[in-house]
N, CA and C of each residue as an Amber inpcrd file, in Angstrom:
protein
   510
 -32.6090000  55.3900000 -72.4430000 -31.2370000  55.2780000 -71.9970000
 -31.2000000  55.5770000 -70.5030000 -30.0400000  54.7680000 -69.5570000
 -30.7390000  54.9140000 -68.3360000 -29.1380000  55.8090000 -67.6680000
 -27.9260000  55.1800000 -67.9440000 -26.3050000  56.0940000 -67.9430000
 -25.6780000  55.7760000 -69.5850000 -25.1140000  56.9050000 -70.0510000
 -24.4140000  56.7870000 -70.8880000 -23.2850000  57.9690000 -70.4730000
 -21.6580000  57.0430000 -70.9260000 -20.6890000  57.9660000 -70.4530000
 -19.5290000  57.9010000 -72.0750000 -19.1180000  58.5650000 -72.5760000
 -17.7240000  59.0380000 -73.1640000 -16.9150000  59.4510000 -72.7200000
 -15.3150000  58.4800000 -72.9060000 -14.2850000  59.5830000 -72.0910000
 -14.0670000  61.1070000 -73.0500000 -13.1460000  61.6750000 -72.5850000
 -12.6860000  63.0430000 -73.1350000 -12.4100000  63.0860000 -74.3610000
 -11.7590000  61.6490000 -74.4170000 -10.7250000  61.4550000 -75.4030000
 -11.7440000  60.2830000 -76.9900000 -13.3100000  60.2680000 -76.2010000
 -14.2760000  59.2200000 -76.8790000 -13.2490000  58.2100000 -77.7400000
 -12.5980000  57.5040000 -76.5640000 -11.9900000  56.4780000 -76.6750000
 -12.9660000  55.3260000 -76.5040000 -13.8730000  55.4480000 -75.0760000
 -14.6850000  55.0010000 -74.1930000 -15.8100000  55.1150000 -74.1850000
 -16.3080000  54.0560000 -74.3210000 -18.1150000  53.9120000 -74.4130000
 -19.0030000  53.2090000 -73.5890000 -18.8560000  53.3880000 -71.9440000
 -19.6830000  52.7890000 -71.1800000 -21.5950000  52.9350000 -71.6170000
 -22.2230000  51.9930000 -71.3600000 -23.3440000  52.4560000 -71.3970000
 -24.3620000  51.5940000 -70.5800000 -25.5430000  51.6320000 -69.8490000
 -26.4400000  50.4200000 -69.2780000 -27.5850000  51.4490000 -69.9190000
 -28.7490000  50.7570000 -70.7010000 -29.6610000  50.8950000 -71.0540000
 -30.5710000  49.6910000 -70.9340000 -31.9650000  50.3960000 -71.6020000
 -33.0250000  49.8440000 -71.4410000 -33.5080000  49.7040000 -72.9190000
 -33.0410000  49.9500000 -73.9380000 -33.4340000  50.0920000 -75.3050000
 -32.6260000  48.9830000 -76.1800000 -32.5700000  48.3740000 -77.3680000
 -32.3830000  47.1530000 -78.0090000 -30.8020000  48.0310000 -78.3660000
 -29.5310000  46.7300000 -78.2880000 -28.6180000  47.3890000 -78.5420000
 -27.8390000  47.1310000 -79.9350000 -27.5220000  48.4050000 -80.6860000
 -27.4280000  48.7670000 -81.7460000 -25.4670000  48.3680000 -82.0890000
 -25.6490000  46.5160000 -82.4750000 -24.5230000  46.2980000 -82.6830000
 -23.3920000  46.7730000 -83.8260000 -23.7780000  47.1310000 -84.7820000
 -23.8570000  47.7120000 -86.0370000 -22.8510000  49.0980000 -86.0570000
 -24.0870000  49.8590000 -84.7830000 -23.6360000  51.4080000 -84.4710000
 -22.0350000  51.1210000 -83.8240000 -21.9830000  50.2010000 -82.4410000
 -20.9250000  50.4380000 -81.8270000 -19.9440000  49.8550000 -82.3480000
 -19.7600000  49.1190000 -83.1770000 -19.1070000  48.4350000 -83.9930000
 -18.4030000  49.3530000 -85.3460000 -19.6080000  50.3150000 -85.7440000
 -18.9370000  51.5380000 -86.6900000 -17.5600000  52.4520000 -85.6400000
 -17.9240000  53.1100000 -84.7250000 -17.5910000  53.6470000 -83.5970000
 -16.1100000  53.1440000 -83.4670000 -16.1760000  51.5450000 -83.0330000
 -14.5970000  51.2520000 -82.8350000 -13.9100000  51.3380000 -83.6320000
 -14.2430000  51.4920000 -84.8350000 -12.8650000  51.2910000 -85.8490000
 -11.9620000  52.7880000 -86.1470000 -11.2730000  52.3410000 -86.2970000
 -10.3470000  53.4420000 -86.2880000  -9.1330000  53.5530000 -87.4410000
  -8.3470000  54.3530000 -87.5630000  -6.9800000  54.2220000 -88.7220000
  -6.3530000  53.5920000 -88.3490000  -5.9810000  53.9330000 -86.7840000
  -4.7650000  53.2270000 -86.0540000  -4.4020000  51.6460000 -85.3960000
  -6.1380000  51.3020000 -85.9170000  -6.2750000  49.9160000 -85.3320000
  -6.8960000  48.4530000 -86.4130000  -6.1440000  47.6620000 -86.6260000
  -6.0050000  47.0780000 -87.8090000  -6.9470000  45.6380000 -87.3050000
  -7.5850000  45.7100000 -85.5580000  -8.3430000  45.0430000 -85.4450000
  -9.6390000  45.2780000 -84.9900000 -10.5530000  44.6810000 -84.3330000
 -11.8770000  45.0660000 -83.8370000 -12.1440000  43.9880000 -83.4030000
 -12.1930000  43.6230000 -82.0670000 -13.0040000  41.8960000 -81.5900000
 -14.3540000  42.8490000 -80.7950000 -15.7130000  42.4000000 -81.2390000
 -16.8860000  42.4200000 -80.7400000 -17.0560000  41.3650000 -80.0770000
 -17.4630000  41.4010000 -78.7850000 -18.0810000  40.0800000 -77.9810000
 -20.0990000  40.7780000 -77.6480000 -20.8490000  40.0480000 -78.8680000
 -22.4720000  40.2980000 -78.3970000 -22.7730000  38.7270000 -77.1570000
 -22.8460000  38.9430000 -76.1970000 -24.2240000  38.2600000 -75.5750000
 -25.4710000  38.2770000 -75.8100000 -26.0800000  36.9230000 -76.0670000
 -27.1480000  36.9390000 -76.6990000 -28.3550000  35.9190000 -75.8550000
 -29.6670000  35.9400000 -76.1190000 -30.4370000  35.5040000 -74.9510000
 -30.7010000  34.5490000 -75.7590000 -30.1270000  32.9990000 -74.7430000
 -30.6090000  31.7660000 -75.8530000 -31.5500000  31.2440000 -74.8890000
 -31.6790000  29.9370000 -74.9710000 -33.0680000  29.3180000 -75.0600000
 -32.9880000  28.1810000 -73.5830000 -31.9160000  28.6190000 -73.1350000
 -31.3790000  27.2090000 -71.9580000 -30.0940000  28.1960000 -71.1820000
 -30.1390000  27.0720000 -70.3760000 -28.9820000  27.9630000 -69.0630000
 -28.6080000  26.0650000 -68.2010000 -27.7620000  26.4340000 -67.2990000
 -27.7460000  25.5670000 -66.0990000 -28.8340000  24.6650000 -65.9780000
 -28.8500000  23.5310000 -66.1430000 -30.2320000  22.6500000 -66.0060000
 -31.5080000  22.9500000 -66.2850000 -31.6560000  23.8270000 -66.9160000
 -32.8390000  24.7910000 -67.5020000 -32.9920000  24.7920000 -69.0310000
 -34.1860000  24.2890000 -69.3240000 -34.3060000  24.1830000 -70.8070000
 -35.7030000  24.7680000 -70.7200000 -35.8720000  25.7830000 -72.3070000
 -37.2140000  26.4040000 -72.4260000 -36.9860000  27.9030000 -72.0450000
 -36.1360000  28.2700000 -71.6940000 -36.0230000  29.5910000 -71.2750000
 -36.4670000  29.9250000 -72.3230000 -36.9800000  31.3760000 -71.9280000
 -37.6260000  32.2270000 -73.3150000 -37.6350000  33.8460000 -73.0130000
 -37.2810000  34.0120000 -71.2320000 -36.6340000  36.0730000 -71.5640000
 -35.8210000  36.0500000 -70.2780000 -35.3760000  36.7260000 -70.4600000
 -34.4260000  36.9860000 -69.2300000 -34.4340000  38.3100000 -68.9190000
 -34.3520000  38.5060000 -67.7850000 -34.8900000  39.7470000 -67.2780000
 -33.4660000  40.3200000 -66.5460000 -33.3230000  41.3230000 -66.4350000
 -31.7540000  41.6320000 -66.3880000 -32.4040000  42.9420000 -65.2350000
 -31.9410000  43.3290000 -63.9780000 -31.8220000  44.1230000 -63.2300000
 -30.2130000  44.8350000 -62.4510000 -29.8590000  45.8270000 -62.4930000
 -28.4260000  46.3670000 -62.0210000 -28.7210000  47.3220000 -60.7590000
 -27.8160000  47.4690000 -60.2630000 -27.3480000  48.6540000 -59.3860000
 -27.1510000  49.4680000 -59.7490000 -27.8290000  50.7510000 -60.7680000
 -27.3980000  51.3280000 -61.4480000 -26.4670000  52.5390000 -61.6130000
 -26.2150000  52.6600000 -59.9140000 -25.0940000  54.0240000 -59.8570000
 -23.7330000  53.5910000 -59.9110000 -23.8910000  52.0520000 -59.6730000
 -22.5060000  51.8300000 -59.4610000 -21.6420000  50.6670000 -60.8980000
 -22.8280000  51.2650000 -61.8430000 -22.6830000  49.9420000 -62.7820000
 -20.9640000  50.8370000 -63.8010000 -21.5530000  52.0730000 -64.1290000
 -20.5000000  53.0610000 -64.9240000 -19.2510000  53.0600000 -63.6190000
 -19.2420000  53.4730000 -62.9540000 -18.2600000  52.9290000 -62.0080000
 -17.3080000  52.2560000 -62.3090000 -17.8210000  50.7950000 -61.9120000
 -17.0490000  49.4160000 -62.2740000 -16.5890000  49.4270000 -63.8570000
 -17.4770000  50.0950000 -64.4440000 -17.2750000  49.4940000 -66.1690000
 -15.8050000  50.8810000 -65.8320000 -15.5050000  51.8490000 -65.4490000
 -14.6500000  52.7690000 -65.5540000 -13.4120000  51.8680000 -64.6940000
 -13.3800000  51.2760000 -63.7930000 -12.6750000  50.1180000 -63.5320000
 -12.1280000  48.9650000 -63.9760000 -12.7990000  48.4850000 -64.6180000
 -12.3180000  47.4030000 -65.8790000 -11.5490000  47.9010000 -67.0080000
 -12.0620000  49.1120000 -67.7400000 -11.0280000  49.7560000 -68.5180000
 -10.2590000  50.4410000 -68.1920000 -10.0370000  50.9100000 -66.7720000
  -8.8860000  51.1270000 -66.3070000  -7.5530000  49.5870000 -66.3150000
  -8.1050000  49.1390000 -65.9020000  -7.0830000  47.4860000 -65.9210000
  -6.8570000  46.8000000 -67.4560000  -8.0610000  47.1930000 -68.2190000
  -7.7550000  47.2100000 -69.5610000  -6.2640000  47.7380000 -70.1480000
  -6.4180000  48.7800000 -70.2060000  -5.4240000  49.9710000 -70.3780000
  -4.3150000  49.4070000 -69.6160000  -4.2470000  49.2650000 -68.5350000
  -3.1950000  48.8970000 -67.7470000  -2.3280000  47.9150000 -68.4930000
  -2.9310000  46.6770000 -68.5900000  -2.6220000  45.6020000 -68.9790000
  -2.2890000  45.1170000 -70.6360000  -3.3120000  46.1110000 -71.7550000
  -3.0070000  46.4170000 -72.9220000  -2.9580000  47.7480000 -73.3220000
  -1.3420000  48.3130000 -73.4290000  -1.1170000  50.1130000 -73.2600000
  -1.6510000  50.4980000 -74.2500000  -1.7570000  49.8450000 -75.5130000
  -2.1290000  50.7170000 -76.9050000  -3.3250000  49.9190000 -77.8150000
  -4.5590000  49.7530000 -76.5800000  -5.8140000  49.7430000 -77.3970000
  -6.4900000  50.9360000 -77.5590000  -6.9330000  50.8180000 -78.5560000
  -7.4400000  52.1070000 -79.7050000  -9.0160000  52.5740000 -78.5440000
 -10.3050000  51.9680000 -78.7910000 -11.5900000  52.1850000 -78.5090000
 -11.8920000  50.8270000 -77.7130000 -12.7280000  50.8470000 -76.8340000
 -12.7420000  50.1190000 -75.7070000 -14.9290000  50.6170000 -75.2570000
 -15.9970000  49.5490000 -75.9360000 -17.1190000  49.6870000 -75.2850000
 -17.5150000  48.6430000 -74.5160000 -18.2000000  49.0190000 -73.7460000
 -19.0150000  48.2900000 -72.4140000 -20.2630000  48.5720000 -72.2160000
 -21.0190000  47.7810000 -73.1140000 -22.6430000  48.4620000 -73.1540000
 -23.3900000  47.1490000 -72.3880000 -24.5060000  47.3140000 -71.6450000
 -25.0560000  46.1510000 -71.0850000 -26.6290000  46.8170000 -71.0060000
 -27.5890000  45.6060000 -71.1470000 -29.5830000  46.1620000 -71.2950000
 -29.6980000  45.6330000 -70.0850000 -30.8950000  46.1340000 -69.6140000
 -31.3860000  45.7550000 -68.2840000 -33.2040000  45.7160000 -69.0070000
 -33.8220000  45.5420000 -68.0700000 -35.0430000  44.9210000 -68.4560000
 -35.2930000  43.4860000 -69.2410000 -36.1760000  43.3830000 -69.9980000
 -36.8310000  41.9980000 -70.1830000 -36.3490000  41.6870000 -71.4690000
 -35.9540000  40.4490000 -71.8240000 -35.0450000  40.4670000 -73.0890000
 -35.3420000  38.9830000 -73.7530000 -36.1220000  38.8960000 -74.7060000
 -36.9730000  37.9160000 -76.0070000 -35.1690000  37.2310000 -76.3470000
 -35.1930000  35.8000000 -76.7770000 -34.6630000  34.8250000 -77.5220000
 -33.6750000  35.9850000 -78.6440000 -32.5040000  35.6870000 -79.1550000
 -31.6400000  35.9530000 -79.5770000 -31.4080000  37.6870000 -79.5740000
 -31.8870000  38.3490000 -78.6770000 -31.5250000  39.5680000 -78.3630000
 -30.2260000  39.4800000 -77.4730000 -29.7690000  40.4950000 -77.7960000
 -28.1190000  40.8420000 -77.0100000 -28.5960000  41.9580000 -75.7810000
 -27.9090000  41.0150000 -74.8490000 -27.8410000  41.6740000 -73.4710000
 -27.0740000  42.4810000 -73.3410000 -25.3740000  41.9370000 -73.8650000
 -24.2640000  42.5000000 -73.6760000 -23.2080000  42.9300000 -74.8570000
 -22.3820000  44.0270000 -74.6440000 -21.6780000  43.9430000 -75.6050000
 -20.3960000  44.9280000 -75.2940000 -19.5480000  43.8390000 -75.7520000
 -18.2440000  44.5720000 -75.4220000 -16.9720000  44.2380000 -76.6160000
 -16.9000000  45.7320000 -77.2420000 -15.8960000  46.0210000 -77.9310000
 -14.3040000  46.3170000 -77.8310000 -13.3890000  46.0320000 -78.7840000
 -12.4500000  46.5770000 -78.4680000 -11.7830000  46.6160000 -79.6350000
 -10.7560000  47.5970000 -79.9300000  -9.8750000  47.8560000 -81.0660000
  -8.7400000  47.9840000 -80.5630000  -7.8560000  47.5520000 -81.3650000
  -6.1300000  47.4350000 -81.4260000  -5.6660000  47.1840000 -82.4280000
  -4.1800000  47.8970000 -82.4680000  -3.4830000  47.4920000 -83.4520000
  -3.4210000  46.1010000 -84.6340000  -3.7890000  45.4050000 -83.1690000
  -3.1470000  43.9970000 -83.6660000  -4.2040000  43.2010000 -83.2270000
  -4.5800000  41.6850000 -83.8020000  -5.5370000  40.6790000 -83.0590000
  -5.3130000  40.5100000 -81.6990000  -4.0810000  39.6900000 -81.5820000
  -3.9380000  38.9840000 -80.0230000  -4.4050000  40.2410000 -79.0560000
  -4.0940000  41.5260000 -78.7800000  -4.4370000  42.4040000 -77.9820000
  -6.0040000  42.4740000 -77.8140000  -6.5010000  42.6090000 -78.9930000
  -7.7620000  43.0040000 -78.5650000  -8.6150000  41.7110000 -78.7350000
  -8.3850000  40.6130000 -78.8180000  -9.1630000  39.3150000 -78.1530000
  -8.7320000  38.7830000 -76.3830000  -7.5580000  39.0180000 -76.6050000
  -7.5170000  39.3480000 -75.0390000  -8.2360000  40.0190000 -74.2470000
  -7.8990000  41.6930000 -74.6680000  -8.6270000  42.6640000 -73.9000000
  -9.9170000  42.1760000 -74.0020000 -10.5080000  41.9870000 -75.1290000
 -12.0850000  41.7350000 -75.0400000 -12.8330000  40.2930000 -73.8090000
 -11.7910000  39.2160000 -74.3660000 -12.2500000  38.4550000 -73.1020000
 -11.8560000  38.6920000 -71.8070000 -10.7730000  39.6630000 -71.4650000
 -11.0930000  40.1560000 -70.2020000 -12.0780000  40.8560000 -69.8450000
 -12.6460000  41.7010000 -71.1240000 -13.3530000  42.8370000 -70.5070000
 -14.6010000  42.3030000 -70.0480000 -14.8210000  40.7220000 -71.1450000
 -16.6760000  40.7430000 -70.6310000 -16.3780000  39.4230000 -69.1630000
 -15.4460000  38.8110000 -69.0300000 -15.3660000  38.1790000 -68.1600000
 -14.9440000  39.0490000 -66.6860000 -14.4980000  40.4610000 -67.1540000
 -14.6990000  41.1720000 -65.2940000 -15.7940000  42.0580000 -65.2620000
 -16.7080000  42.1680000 -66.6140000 -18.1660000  42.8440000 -66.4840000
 -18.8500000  41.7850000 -65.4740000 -19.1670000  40.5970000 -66.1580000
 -19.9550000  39.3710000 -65.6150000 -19.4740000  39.0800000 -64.3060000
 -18.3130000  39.1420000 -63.5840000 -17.4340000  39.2820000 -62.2590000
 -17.5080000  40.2440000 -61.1050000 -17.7130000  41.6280000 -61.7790000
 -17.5920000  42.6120000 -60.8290000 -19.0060000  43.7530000 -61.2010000
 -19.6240000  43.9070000 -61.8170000 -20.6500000  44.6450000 -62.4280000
 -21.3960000  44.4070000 -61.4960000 -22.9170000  44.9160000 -60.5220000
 -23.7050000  44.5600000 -60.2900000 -25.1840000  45.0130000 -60.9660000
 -25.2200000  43.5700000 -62.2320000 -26.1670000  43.2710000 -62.8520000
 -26.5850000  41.7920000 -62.5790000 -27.8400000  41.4730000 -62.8710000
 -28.2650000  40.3820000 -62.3770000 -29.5230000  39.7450000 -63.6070000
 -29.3830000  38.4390000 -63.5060000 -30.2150000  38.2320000 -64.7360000
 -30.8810000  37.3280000 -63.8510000 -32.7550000  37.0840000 -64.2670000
 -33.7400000  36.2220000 -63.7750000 -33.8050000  35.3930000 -64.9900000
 -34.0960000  34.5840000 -64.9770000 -34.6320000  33.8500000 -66.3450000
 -36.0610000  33.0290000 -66.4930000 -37.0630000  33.0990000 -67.4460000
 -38.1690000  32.7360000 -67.0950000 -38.4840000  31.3000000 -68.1810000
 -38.9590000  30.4870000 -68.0230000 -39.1090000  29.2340000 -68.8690000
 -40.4020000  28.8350000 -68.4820000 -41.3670000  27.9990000 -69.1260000
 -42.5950000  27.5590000 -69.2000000 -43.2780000  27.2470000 -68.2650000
 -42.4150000  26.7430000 -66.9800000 -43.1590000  26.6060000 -65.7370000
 -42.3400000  27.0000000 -64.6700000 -41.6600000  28.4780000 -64.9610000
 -41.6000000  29.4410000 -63.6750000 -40.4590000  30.3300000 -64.0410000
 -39.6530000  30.6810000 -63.3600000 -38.7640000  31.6950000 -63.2560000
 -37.7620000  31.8440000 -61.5110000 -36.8140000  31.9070000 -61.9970000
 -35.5070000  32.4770000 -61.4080000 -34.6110000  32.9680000 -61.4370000
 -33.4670000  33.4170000 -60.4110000 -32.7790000  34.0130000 -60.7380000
 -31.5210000  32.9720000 -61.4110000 -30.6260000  33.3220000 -62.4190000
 -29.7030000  32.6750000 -62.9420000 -28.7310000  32.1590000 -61.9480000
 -28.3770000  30.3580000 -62.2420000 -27.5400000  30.1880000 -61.3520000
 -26.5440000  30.3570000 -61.5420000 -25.5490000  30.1100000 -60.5240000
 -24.3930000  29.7210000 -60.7790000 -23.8680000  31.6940000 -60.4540000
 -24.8430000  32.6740000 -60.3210000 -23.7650000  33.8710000 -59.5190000
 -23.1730000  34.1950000 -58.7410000 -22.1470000  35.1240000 -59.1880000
 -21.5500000  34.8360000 -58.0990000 -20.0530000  36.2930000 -58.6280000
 -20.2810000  37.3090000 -58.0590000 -19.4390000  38.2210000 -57.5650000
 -18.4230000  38.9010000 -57.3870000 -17.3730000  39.5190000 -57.3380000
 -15.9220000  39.6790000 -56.7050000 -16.3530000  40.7560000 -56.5880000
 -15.8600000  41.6410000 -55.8250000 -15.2830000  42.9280000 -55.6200000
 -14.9900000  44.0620000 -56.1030000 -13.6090000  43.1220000 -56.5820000
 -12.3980000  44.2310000 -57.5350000 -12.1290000  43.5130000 -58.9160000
 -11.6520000  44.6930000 -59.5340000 -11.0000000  43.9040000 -60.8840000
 -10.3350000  42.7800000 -61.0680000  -9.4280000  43.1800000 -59.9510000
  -7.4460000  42.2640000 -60.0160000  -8.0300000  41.2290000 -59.6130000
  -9.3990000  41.2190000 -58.8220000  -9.6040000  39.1600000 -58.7310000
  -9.8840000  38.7990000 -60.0180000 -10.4850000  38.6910000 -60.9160000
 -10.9200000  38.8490000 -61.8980000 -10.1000000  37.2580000 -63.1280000
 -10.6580000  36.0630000 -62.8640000  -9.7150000  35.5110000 -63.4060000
  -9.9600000  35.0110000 -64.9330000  -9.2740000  35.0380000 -66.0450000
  -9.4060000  35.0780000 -67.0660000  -8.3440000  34.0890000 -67.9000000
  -8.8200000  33.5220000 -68.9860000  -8.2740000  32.4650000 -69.6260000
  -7.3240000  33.7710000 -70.4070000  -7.4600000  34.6230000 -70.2260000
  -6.7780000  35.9070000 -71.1560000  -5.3040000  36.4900000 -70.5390000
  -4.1290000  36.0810000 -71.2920000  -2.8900000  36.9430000 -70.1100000
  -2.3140000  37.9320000 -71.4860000  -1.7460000  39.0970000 -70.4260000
  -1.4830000  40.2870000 -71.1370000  -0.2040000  40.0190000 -71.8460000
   0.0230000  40.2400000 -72.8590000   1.3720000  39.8780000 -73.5860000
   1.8740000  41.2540000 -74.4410000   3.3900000  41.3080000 -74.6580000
   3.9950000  42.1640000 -74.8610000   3.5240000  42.8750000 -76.0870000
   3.2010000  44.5810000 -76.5040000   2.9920000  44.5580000 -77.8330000
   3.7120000  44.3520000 -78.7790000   5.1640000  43.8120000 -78.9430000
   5.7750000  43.6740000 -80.0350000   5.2970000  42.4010000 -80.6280000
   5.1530000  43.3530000 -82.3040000   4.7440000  41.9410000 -83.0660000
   5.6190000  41.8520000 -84.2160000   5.7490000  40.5530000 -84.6970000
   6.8630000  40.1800000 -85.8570000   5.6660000  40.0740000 -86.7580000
């Protein structure tokens, strides 16, 4: 394990490791009484990318002081944007990563569906946005870094097919 953080309230489950991630475990973790949903988003290492066929590991490197940081940033705007999600994880592997292994994984619980498929595709679309992690990818005759990266800043750039909607539900 390379950072692992819980808020006070082990609402919150940031984590960047180096060890195979235990979808199962964090997935027990989110559920709760109060929350009648659970959307898991696993990233998983397939076999092709951007004009690239044959891939076979992907090698994942971060910034690692500033990775819990940002992930404490995103669920801040989480929260912001959906007031009454239950459990909220942000786990991501770094090192070298074999065909259908999960890189990434980001949980969330709420009351209700629409909230926490929202929250969830915000959460992994401003990990992949603002996080500094970086994936190489290696295929039969060479290796690079993944195309198509590319950055922001801050959260609030952060653009997402996901908009925050009111919690009242009929």
């Amino acid at each position: 394990m390379l950072h692992r953080e819980f808020s006070l309230d082990s609402n919150v489950w940031l984590e960047i490791t180096d060890t195979t991630l235990d979808v199962g475990a964090v997935y027990d973790w989110s559920v709760t009484d109060s929350c009648g949903a659970v959307v898991l988003f696993s990233g998983t290492v397939r076999d092709h990318s951007e004009g690239r066929t044959g891939v076979h590991t992907l090698s994942y490197e971060a910034f690692e002081e500033e990775v819990i940081p940002k992930c404490r940033e995103i669920v801040s705007e989480m929260k912001n944007q959906w007031s009454d999600l239950g459990r909220i994880a942000l786990i991501h592997r770094v090192g070298d990563l074999k065909l259908g292994e999960s890189s990434v994984l980001v949980v969330v619980s709420a009351p209700h569906r629409p909230e926490a498929f929202e929250a969830a595709r915000f959460g992994i679309d401003a990990l992949k946005a603002t996080v500094p992690i970086w994936k190489r990818e290696a295929w039969a005759t060479g290796s690079d870094w993944a195309l198509g990266a590319q950055h922001v800043t801050t959260v609030d750039q952060v653009m997402t097919t996901s908009q925050p909607k009111s919690s009242t539900h009929q």
